[in-house]
mmJSON file of the N, C-alpha and C atoms, coordinates in Angstrom:
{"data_MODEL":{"atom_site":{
"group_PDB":["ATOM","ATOM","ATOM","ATOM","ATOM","ATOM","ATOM","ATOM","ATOM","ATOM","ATOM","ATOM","ATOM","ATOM","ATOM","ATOM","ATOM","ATOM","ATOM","ATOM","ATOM","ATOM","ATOM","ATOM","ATOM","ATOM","ATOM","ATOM","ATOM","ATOM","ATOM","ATOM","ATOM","ATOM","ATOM","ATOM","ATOM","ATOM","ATOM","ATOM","ATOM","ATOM","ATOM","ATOM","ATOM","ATOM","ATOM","ATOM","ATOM","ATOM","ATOM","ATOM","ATOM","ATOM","ATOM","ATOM","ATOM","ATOM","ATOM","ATOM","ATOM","ATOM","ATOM","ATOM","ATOM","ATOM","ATOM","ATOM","ATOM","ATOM","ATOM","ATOM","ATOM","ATOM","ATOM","ATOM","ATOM","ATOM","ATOM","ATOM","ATOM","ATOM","ATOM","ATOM","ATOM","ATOM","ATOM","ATOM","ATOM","ATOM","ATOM","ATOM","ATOM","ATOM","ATOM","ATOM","ATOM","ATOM","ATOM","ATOM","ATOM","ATOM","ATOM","ATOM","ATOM","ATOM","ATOM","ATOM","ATOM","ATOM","ATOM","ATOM","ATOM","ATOM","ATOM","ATOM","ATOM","ATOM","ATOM","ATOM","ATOM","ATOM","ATOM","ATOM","ATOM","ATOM","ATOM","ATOM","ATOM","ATOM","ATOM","ATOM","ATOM","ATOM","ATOM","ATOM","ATOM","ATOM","ATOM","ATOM","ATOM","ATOM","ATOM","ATOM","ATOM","ATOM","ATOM","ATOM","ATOM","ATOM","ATOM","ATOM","ATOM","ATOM","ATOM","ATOM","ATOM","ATOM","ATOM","ATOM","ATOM","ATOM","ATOM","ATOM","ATOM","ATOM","ATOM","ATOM","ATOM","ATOM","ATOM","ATOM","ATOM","ATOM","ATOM","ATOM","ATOM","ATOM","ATOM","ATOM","ATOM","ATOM","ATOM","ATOM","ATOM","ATOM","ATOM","ATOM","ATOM","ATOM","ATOM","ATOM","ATOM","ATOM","ATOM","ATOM","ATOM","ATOM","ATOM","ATOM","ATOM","ATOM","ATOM","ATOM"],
"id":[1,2,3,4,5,6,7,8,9,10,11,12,13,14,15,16,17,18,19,20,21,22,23,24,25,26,27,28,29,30,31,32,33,34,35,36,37,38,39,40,41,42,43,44,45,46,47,48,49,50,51,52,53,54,55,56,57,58,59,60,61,62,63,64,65,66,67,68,69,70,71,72,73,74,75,76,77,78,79,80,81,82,83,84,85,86,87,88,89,90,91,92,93,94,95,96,97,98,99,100,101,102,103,104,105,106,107,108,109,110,111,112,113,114,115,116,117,118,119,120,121,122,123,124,125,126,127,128,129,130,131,132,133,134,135,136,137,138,139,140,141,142,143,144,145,146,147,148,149,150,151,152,153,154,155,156,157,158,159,160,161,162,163,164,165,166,167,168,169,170,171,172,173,174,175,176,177,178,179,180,181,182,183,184,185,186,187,188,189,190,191,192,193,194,195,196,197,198,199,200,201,202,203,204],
"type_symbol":["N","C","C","N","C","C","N","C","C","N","C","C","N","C","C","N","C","C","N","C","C","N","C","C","N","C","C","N","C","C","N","C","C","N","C","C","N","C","C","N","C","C","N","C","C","N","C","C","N","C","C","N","C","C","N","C","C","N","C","C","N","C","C","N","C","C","N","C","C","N","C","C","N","C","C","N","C","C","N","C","C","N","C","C","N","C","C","N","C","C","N","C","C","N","C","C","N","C","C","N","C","C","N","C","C","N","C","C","N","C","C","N","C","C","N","C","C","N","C","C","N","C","C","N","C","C","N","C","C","N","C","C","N","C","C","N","C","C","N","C","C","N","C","C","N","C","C","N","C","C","N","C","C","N","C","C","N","C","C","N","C","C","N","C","C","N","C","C","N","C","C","N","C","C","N","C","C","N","C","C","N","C","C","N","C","C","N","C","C","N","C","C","N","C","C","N","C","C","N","C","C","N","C","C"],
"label_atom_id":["N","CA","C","N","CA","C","N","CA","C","N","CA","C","N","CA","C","N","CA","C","N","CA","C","N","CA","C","N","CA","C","N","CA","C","N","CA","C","N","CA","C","N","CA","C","N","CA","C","N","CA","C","N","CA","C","N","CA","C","N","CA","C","N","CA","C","N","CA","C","N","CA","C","N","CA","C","N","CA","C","N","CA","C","N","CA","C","N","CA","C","N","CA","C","N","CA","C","N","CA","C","N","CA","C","N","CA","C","N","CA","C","N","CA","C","N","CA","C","N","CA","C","N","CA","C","N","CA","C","N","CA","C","N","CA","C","N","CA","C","N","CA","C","N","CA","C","N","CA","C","N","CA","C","N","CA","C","N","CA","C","N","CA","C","N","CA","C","N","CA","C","N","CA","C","N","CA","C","N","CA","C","N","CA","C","N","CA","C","N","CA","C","N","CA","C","N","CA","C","N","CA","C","N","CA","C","N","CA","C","N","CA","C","N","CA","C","N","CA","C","N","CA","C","N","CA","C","N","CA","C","N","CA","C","N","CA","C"],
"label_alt_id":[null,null,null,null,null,null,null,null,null,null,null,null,null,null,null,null,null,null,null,null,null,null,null,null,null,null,null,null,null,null,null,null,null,null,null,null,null,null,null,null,null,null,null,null,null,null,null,null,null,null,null,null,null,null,null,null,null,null,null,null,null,null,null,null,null,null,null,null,null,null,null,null,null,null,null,null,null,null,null,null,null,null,null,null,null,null,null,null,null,null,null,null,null,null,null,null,null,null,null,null,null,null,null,null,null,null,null,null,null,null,null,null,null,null,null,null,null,null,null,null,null,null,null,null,null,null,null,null,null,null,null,null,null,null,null,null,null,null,null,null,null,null,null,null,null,null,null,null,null,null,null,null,null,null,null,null,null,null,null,null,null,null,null,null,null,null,null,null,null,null,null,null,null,null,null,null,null,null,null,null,null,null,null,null,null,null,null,null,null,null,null,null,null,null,null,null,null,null,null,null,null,null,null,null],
"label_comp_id":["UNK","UNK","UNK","UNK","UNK","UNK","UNK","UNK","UNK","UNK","UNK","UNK","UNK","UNK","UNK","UNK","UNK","UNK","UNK","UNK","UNK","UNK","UNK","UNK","UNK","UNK","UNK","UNK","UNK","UNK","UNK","UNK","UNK","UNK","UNK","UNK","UNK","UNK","UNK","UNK","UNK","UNK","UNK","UNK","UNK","UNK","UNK","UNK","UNK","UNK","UNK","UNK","UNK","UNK","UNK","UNK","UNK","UNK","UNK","UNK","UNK","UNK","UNK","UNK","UNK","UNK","UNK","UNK","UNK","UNK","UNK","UNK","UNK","UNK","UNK","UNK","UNK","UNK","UNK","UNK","UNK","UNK","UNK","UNK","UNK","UNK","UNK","UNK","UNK","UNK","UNK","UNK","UNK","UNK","UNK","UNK","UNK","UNK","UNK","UNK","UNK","UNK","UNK","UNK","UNK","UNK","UNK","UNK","UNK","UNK","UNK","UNK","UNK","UNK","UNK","UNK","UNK","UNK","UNK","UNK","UNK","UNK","UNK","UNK","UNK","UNK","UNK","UNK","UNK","UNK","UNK","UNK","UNK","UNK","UNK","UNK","UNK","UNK","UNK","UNK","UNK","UNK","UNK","UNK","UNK","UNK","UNK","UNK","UNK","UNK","UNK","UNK","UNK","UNK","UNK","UNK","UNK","UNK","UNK","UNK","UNK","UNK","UNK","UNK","UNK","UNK","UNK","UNK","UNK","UNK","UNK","UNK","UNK","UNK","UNK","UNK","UNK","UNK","UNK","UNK","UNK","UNK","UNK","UNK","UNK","UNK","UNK","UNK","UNK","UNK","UNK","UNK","UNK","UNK","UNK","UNK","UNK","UNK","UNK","UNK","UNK","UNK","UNK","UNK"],
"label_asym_id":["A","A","A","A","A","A","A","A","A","A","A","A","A","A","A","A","A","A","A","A","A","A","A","A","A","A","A","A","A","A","A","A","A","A","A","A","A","A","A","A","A","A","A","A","A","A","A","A","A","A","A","A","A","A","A","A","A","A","A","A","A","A","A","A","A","A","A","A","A","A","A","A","A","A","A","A","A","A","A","A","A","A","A","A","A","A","A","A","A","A","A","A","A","A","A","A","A","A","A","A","A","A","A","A","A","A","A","A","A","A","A","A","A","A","A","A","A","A","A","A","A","A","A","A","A","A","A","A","A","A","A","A","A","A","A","A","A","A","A","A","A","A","A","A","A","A","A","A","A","A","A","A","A","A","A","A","A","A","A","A","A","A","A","A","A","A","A","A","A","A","A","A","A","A","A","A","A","A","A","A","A","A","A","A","A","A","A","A","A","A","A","A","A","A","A","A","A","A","A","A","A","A","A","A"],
"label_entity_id":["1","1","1","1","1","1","1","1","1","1","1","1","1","1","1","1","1","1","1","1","1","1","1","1","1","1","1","1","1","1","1","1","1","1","1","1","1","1","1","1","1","1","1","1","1","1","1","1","1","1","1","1","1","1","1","1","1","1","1","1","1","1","1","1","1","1","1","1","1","1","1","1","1","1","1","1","1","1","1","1","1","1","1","1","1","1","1","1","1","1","1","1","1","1","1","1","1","1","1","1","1","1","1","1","1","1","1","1","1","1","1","1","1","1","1","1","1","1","1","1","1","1","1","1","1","1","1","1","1","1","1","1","1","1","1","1","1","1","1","1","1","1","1","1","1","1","1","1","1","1","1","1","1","1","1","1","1","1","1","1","1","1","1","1","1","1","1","1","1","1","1","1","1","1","1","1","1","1","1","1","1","1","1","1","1","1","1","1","1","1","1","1","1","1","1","1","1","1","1","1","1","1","1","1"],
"label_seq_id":[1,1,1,2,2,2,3,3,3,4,4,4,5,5,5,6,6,6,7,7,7,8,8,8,9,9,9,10,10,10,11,11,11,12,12,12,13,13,13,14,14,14,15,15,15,16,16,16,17,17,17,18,18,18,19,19,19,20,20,20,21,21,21,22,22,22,23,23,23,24,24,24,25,25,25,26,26,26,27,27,27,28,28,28,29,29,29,30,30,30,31,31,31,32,32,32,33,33,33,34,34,34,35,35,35,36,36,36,37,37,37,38,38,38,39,39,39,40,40,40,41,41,41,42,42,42,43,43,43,44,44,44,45,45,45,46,46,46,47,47,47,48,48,48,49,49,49,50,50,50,51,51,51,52,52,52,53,53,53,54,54,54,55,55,55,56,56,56,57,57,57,58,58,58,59,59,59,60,60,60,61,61,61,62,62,62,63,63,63,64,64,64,65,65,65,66,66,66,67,67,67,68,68,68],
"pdbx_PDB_ins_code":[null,null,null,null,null,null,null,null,null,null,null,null,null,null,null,null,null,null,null,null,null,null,null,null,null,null,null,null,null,null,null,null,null,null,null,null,null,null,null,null,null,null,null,null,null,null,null,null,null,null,null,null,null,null,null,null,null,null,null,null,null,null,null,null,null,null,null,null,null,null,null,null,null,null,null,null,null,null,null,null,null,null,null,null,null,null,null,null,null,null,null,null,null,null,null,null,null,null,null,null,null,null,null,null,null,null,null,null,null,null,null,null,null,null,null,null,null,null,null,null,null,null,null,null,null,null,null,null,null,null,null,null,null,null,null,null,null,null,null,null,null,null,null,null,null,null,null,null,null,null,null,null,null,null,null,null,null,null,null,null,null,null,null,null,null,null,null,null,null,null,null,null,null,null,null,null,null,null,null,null,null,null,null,null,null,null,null,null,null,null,null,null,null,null,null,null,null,null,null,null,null,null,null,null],
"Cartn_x":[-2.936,-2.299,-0.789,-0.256,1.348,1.735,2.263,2.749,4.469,5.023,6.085,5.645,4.329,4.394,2.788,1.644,0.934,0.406,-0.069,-0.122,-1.985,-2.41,-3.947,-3.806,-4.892,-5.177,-6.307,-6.637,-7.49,-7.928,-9.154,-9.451,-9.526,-9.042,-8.879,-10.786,-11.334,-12.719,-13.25,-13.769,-15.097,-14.605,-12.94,-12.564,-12.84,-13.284,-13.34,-11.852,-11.579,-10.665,-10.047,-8.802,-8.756,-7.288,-7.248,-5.657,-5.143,-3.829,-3.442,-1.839,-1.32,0.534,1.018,2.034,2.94,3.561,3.785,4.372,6.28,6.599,7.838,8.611,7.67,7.542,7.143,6.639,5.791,7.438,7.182,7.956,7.702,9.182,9.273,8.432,8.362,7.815,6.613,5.847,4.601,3.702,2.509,1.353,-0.333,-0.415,-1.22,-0.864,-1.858,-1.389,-2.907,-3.042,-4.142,-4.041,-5.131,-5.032,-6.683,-6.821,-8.448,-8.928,-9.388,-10.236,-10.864,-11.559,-11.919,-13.169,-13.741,-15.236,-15.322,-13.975,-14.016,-12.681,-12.108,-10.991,-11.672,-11.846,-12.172,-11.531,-10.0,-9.771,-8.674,-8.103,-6.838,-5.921,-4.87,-3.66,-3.933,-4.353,-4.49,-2.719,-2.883,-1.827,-1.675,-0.057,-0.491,0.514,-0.104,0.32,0.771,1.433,1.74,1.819,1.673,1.952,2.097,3.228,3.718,3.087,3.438,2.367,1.505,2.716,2.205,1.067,0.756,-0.331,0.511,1.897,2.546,2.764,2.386,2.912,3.981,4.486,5.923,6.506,7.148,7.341,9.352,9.893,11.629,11.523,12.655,13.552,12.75,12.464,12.644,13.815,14.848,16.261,16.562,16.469,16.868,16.523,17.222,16.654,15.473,15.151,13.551,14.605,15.965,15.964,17.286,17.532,18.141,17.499],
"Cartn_y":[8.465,7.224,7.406,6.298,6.424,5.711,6.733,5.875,5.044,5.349,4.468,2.829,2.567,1.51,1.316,1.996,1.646,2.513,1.686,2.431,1.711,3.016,2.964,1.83,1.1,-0.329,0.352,0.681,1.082,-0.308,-0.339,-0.938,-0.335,-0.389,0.158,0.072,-0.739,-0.988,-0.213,-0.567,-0.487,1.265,1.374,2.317,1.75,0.961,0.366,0.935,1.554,1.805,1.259,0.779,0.455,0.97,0.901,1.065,-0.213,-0.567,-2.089,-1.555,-2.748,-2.58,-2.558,-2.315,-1.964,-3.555,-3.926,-5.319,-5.103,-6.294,-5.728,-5.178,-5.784,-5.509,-3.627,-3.5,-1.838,-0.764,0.004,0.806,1.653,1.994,3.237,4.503,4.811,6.03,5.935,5.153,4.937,4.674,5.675,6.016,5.373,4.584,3.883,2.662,1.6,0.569,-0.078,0.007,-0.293,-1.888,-2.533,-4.101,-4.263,-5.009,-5.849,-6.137,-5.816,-6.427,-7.739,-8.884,-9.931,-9.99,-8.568,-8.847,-8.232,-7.521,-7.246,-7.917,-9.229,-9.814,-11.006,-11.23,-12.252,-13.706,-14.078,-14.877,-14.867,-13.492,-13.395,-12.714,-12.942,-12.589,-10.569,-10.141,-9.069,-8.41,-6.577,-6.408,-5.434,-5.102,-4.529,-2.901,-1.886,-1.041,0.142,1.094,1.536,2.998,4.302,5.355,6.064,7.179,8.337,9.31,9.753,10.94,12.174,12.057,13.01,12.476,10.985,10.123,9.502,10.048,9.027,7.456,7.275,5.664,5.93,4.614,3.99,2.976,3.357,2.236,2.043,2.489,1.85,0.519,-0.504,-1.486,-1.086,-2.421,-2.389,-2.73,-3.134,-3.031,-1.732,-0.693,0.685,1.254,2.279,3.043,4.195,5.221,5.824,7.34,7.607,8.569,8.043,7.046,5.887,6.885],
"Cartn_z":[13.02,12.603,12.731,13.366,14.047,12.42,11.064,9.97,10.441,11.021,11.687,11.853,12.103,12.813,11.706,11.251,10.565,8.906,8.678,7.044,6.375,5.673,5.21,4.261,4.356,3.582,2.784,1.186,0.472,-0.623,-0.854,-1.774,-2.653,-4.042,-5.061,-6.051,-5.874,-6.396,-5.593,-4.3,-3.383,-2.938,-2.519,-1.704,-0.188,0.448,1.53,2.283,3.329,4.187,5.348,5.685,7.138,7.374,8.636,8.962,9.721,8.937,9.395,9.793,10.393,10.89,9.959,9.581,8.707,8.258,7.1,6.622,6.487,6.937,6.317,4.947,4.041,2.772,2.236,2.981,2.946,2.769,1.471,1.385,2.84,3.206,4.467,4.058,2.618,2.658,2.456,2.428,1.424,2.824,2.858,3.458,3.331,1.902,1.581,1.089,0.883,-0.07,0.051,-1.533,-2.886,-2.872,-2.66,-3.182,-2.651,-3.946,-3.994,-2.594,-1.468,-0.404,-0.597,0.233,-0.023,-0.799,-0.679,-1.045,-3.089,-3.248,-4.475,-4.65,-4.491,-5.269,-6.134,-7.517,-8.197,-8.1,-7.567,-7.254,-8.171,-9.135,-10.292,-9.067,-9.57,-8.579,-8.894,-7.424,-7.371,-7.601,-7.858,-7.817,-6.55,-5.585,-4.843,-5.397,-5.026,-5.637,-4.349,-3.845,-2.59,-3.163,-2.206,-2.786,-1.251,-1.619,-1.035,0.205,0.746,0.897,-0.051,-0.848,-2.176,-3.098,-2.666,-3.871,-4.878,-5.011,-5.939,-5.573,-6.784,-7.153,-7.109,-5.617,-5.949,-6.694,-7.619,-8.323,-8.884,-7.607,-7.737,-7.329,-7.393,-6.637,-5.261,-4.652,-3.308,-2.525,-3.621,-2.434,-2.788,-3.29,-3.351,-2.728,-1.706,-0.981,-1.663,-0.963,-1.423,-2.428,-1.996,-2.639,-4.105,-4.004,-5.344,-6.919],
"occupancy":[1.0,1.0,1.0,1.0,1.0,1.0,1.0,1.0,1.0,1.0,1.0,1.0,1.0,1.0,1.0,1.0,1.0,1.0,1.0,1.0,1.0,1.0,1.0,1.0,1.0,1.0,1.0,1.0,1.0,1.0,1.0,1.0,1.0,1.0,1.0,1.0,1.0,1.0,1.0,1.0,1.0,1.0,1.0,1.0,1.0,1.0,1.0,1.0,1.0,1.0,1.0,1.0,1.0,1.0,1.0,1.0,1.0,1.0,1.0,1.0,1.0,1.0,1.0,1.0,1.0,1.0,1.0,1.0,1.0,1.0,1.0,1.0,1.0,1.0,1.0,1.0,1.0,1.0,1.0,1.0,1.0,1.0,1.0,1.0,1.0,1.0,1.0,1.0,1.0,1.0,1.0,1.0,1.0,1.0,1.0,1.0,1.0,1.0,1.0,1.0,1.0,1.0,1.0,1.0,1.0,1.0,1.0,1.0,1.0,1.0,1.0,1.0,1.0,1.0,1.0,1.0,1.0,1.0,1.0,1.0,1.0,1.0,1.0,1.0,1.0,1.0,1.0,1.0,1.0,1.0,1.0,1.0,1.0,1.0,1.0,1.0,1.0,1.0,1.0,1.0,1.0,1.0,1.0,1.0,1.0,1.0,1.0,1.0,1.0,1.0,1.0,1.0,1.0,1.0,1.0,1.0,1.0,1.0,1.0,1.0,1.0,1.0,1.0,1.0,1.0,1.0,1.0,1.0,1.0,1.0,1.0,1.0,1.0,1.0,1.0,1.0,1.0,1.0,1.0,1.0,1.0,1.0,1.0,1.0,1.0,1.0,1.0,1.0,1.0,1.0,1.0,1.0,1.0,1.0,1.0,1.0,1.0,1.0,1.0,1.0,1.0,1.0,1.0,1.0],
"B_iso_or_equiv":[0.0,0.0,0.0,0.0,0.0,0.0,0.0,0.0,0.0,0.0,0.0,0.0,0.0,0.0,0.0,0.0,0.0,0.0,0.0,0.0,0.0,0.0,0.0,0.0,0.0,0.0,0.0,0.0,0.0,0.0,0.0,0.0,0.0,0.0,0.0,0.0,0.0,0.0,0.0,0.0,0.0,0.0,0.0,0.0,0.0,0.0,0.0,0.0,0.0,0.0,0.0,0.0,0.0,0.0,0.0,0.0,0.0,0.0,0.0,0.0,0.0,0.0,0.0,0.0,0.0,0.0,0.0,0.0,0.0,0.0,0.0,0.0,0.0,0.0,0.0,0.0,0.0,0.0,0.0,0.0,0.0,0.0,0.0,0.0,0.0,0.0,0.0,0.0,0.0,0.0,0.0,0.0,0.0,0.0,0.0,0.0,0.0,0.0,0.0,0.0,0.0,0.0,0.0,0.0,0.0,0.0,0.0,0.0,0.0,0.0,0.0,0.0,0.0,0.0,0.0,0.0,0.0,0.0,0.0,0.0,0.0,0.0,0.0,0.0,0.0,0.0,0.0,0.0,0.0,0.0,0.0,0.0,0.0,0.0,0.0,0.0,0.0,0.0,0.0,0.0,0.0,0.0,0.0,0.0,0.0,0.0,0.0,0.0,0.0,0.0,0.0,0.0,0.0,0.0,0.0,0.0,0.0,0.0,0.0,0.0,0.0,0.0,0.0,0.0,0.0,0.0,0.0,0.0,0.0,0.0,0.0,0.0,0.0,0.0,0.0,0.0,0.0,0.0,0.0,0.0,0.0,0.0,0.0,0.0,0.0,0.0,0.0,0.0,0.0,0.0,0.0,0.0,0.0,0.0,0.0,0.0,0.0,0.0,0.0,0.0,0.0,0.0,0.0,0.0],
"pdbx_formal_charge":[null,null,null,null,null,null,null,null,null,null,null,null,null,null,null,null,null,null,null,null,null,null,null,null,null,null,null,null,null,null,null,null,null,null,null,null,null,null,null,null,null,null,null,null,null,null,null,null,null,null,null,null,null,null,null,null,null,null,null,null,null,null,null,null,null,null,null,null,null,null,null,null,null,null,null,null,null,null,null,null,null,null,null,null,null,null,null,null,null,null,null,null,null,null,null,null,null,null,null,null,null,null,null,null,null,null,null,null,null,null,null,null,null,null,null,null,null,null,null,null,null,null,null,null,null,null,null,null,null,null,null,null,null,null,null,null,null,null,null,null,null,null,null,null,null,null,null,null,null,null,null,null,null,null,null,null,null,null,null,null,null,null,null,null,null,null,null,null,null,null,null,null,null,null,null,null,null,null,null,null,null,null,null,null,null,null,null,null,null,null,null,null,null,null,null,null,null,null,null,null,null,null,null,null],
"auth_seq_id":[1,1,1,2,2,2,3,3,3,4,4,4,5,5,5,6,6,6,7,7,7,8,8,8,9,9,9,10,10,10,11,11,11,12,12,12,13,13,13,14,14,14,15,15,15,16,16,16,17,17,17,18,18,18,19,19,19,20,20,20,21,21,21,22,22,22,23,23,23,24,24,24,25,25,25,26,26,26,27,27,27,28,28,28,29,29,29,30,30,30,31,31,31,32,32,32,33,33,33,34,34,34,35,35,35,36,36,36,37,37,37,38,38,38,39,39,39,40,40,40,41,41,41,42,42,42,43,43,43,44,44,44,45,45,45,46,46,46,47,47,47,48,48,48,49,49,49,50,50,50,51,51,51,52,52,52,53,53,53,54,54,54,55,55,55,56,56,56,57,57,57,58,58,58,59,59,59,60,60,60,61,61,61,62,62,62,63,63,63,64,64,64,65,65,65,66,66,66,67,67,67,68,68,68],
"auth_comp_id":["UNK","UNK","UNK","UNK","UNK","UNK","UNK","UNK","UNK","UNK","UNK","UNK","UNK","UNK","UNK","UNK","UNK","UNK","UNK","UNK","UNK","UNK","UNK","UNK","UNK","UNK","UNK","UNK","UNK","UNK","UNK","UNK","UNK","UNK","UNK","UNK","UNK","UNK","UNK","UNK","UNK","UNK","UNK","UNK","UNK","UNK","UNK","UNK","UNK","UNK","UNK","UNK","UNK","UNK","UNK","UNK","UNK","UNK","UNK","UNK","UNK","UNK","UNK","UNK","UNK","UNK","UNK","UNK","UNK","UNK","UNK","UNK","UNK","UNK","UNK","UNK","UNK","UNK","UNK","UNK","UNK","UNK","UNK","UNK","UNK","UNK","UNK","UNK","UNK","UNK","UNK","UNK","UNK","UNK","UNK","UNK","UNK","UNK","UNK","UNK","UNK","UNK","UNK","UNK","UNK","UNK","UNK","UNK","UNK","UNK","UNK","UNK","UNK","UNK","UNK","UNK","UNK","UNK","UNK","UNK","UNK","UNK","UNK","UNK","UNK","UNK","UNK","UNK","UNK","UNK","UNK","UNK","UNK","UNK","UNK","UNK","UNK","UNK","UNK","UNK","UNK","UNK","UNK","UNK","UNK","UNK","UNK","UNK","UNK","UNK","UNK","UNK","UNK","UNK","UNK","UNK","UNK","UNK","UNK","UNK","UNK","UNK","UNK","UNK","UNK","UNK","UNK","UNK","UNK","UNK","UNK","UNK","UNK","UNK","UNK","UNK","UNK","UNK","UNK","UNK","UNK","UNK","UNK","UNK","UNK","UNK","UNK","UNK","UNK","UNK","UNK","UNK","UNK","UNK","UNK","UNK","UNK","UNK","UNK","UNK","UNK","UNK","UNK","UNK"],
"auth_asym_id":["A","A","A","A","A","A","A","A","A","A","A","A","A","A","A","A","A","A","A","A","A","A","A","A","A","A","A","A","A","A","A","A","A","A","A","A","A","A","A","A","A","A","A","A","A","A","A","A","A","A","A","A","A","A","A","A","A","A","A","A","A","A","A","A","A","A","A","A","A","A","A","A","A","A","A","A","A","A","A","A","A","A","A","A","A","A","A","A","A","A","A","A","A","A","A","A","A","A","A","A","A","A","A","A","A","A","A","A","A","A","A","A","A","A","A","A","A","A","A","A","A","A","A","A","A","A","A","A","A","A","A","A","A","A","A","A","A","A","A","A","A","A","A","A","A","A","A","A","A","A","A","A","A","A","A","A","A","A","A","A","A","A","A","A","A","A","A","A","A","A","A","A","A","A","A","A","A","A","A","A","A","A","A","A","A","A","A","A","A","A","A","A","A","A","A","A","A","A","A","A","A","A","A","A"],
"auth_atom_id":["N","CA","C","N","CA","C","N","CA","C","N","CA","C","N","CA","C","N","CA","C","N","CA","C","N","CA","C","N","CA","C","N","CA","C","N","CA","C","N","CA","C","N","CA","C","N","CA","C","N","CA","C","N","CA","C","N","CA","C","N","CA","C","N","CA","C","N","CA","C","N","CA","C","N","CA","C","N","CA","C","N","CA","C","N","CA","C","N","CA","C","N","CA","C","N","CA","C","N","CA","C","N","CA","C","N","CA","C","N","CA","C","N","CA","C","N","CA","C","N","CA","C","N","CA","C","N","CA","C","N","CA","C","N","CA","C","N","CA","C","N","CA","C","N","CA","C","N","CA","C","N","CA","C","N","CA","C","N","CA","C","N","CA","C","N","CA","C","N","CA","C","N","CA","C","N","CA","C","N","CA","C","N","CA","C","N","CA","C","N","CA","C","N","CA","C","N","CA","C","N","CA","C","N","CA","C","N","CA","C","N","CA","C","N","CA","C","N","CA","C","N","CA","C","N","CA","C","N","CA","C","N","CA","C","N","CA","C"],
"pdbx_PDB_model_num":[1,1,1,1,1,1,1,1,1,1,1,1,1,1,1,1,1,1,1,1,1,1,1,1,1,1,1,1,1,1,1,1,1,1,1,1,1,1,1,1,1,1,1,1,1,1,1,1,1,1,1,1,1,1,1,1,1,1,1,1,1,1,1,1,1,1,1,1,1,1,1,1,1,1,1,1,1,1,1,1,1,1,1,1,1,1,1,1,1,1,1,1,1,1,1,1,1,1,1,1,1,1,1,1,1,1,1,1,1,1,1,1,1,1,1,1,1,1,1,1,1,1,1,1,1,1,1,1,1,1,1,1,1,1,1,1,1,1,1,1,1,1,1,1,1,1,1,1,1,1,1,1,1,1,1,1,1,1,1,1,1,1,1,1,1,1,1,1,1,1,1,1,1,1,1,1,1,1,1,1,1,1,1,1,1,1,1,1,1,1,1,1,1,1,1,1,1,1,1,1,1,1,1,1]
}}}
């Protein structure tokens, strides 16, 4: 997986996997990103949650750079 250009899509319920393009929104450093899939979202505003290579949760400013 080219992470420059794509990043792992996990369902946080099922674990269901895919690899999708990168959003512009997608932290630069962040290797996964956690959010309800269609078949386990109830229809409540899912949350989306992104993490590291290390498995950490990112959780700075997204106008801050990664080492802020």
């Amino acid at each position: 997986m080219n992470l420059e250009t794509h990043i792992l899509l996990r369902c946080p319920d099922c674990k269901r996997e895919m690899e999708v393009q990168r959003d512009e929104f997608d932290y630069p450093e962040a290797v996964r990103v956690e959010v309800r899939c269609d078949e386990c979202d109830d229809g409540d505003f899912a949350e989306i949650f992104q993490y590291d290579a290390a498995g950490k949760h990112i959780t700075r400013d997204p106008s801050l750079p990664a080492n802020a």
